[in-house]
C-alpha positions in Angstrom: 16.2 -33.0 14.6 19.5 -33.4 15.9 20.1 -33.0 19.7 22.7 -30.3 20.0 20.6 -28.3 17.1 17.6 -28.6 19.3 19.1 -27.9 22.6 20.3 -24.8 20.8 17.3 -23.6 19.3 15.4 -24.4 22.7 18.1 -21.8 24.1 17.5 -19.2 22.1 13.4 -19.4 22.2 12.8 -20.4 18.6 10.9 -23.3 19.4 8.4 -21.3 21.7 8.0 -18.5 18.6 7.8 -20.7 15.9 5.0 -23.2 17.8 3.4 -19.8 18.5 3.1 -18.5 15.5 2.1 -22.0 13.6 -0.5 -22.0 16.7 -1.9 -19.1 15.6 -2.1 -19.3 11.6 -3.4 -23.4 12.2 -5.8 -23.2 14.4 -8.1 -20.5 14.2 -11.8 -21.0 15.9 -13.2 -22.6 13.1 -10.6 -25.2 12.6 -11.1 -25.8 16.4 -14.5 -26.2 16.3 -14.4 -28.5 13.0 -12.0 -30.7 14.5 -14.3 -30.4 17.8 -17.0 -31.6 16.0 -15.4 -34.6 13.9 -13.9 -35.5 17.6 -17.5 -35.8 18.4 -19.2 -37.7 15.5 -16.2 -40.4 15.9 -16.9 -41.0 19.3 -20.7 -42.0 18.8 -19.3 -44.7 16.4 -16.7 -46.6 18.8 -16.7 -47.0 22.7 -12.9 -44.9 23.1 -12.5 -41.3 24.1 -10.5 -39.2 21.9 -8.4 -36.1 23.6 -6.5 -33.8 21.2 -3.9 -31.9 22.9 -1.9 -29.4 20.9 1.2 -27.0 22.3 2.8 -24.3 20.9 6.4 -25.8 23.0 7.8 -28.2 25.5 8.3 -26.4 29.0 12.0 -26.0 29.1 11.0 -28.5 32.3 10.2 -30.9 30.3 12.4 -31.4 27.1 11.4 -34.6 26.2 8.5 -34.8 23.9 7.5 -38.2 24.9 7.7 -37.6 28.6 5.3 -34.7 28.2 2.9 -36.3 26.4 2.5 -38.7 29.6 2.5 -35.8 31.8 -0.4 -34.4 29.7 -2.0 -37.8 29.1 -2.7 -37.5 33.3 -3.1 -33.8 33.4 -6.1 -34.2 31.6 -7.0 -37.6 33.2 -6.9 -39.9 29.8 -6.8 -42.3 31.5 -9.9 -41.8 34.1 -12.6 -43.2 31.5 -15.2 -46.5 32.7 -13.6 -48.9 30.4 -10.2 -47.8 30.1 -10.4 -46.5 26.9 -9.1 -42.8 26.8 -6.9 -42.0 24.0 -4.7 -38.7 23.6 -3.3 -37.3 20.4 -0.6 -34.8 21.5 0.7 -32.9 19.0 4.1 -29.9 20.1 4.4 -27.6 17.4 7.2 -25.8 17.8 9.1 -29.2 18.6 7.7 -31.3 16.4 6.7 -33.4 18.2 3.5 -35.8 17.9 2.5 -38.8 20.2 -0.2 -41.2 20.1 -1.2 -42.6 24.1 -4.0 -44.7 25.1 -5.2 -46.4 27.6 -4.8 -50.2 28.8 -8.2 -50.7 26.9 -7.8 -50.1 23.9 -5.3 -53.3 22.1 -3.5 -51.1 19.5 0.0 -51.6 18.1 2.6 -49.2 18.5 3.5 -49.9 15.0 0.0 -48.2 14.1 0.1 -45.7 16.0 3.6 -44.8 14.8 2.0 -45.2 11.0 -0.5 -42.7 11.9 2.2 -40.3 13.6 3.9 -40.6 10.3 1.2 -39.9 7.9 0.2 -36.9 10.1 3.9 -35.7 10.2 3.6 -35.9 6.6 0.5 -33.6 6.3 2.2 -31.3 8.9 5.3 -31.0 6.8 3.1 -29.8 3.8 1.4 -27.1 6.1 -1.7 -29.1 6.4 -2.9 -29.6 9.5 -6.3 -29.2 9.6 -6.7 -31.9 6.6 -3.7 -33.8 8.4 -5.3 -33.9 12.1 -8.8 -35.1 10.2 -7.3 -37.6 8.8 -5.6 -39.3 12.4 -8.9 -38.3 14.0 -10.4 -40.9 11.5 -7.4 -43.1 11.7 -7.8 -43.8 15.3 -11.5 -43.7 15.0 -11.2 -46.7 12.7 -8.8 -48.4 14.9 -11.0 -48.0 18.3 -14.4 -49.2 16.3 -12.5 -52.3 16.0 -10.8 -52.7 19.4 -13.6 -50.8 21.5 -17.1 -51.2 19.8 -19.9 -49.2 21.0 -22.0 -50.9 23.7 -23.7 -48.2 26.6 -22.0 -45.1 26.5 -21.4 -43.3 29.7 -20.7 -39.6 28.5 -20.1 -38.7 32.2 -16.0 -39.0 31.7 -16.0 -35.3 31.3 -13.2 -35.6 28.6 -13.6 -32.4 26.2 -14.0 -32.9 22.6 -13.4 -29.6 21.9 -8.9 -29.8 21.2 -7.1 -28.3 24.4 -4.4 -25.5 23.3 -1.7 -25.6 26.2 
């Protein structure tokens, strides 16, 4: 999206109204809980910790999508896991915006992130996020079995499973 369109649309509230509403008709309970529980059968096949993060709009604080992913990323303490191996899916409705973070531990390209930001874009584009969001969830699960094996799990990270609606 251009800029000056955005800027303008953040003025006016559209952002905030549309990520609302798409909130709401997306992710009812059930499609939370499904994707609460394919969060947790992915993590008992690698040694990463998944985080989904979804919000209806940037704070008009924060207007850059990327920034507040980071800010998030720490807010929810990502990156406080044993081995270094926290990874957060944050995905802004109403702007758009989706960003792949993770941790030192875990040796994936930004190039594949960025293909699995793409393909999920695509899915969102089409109205389907539920089939979308499985489909990264099992994208990155592939990518950490490679890159972060299971060896002893230590559950005791406290990261939810279940996706946090900001």
């Amino acid at each position: 999206m251009h800029p000056v369109v955005g800027k303008s649309l953040r003025a006016l509230g559209w952002n905030n109204l549309h990520g609302r509403w798409l909130m709401s008709r997306h992710f009812p309970p059930a499609v939370i809980q499904q994707l609460e529980e394919r969060i947790t059968a992915s993590e008992a096949r690698h040694g990463g910790e998944l985080v989904l993060a979804v919000e209806q709009a940037l704070p008009d604080s924060q207007p850059d999508g990327a920034a507040r992913a980071l800010e998030i990323f720490g807010r929810l303490r990502v990156w406080d896991t044993p081995r270094r191996t926290g990874v957060l899916l944050y995905l802004c409705l109403g702007d758009r915006h989706i960003e792949l973070l993770a941790d030192r531990g875990v040796s994936v390209t930004r190039e594949d992130w960025a293909m699995l930001c793409a393909s999920l874009r695509a899915y969102l584009a089409r109205g389907d996020f539920a089939a979308g969001l499985e489909r990264a969830i099992a994208g990155i699960e592939t990518r950490l079995e490679y890159c972060c094996p299971v060896a002893e799990r230590d559950d005791s990270e406290g990261l939810p499973n279940k996706p946090v609606m900001l």
